[in-house]
Every structure is written in structure tokens, then in C-alpha cells.
C-alpha positions in Angstrom: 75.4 118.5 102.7 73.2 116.1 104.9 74.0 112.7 105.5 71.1 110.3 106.3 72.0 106.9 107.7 69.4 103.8 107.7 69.3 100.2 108.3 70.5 100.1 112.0 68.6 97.6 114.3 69.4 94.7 117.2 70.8 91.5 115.6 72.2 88.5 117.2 76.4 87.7 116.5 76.6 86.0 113.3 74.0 87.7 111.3 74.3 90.4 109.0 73.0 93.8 108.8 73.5 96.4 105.6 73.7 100.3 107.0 72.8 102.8 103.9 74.2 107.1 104.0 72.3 108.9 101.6 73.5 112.5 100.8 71.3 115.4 100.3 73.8 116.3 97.4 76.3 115.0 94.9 79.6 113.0 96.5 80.9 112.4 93.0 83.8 114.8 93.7 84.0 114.0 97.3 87.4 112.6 98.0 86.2 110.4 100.7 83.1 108.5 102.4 83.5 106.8 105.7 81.5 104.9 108.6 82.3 105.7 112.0 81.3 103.7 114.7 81.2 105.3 118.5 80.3 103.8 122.2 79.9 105.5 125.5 83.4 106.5 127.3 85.4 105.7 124.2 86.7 108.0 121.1 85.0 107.9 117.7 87.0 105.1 115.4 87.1 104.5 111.7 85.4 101.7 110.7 85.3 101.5 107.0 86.1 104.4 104.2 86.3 104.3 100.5 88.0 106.9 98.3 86.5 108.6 95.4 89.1 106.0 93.3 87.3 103.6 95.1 90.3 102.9 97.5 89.6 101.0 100.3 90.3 100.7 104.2 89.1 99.0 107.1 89.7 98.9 110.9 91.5 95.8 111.3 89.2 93.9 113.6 86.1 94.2 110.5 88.3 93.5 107.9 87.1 90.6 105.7 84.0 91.4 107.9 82.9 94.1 106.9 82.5 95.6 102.9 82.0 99.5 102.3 80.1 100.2 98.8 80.0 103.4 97.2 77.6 104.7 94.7 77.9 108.4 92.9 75.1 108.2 90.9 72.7 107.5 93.4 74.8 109.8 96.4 75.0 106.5 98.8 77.5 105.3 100.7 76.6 101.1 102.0 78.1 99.1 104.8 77.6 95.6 104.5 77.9 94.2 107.9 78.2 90.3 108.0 79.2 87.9 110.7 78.5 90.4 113.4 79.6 90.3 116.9 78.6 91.7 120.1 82.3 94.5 119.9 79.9 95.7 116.9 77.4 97.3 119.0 77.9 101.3 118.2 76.6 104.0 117.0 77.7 104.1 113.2 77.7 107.5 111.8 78.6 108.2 108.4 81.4 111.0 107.3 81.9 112.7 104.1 85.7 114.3 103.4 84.9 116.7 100.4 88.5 117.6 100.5 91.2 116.3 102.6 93.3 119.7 102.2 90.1 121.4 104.3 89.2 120.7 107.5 86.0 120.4 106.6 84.0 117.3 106.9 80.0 116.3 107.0 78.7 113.7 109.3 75.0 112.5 109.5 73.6 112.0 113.1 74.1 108.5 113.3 72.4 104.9 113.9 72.4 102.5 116.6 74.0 99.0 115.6 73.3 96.3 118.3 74.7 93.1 118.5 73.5 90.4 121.8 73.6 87.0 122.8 
């Protein structure tokens, strides 16, 4: 499966920005889709996920922030982005889980978010 993210860009804090993951393939039985978010000298972190029951979680400090949209019949996975602040600038990659019994896991090659004054 390829991921394909989109809709990356420099924004100032307070505006919005919507990041789009299109698969090459099918997620309707994929257990999970997820943005990622990476900067130099620190670990990947979880930013936003959804759950093919279209259960929901966030990192805490994008909560209420942040909304995660998933669509199966069109094989994309949305992060609406609003209020943004400069700790948002990252890389966002986006993850699909198939199967969380299975180590494995598909990630696109992701998109450069930043946010300045």
C-alpha cells in the first residue's frame, strides 16, 4: 500500500491548514489510520488516529485542535489543522495499521507543516 500525503505548506500561528493521505488501495478493513508528526533530534509522536469504528484519539496538546477524518470509500485519511501554533511545525507522515496483531504497518513519506511568527 502507498500512502500519499498533501496539503503541507508555511502558515502563520492561528491559521488553519487541512493535510490529506490518500492510499494506493482499499483501508476499509484497515484497523487503523494515523498522522505522525516528527522534528529533528526528537522521536516520531502520534498526533491524531482514527479506528476503523471511527474511534478517535489525539495527542493531548492538539486536542480540540486538531480533527482526524476518515473516508473508506474514497481511501483518505484528513487532518484538519486549525488554530496552529509554531510546536506544530513537523513533518506529518501518515500511518496505516492493517492489523494491530501484525507488526506490520504502511507509512507515506511525509509533508512538511510550518508554523512562524
Amino acid at each position: 500500500v502507498e500512502l500519499a500525503e498533501s496539503g503541507g505548506g508555511l502558515v502563520r500561528p492561528g491559521w488553519s491548514l487541512r493535510l490529506s493521505c490518500t492510499a494506493s488501495e482499499s483501508i476499509d478493513n484497515f484497523y487503523s489510520m494515523a498522522w505522525f508528526r516528527q522534528v529533528p533530534g526528537k522521536e516520531r509522536e502520534l498526533v491524531a488516529s482514527i479506528t476503523n469504528g471511527h474511534v478517535e484519539k489525539y495527542l493531548d496538546s492538539v486536542r480540540n485542535r486538531f480533527t482526524i477524518y476518515r473516508d473508506n470509500a474514497r481511501n483518505i485519511v484528513d487532518l484538519q489543522m486549525d488554530d496552529l501554533k509554531l510546536e506544530d511545525t513537523a513533518v506529518y507522515f501518515c500511518n496505516a495499521d492493517p492489523d494491530p496483531s501484525s507488526s506490520l504497518e504502511y507509512w507515506g513519506r511525509g509533508i512538511q507543516v510550518g508554523v512562524v511568527s
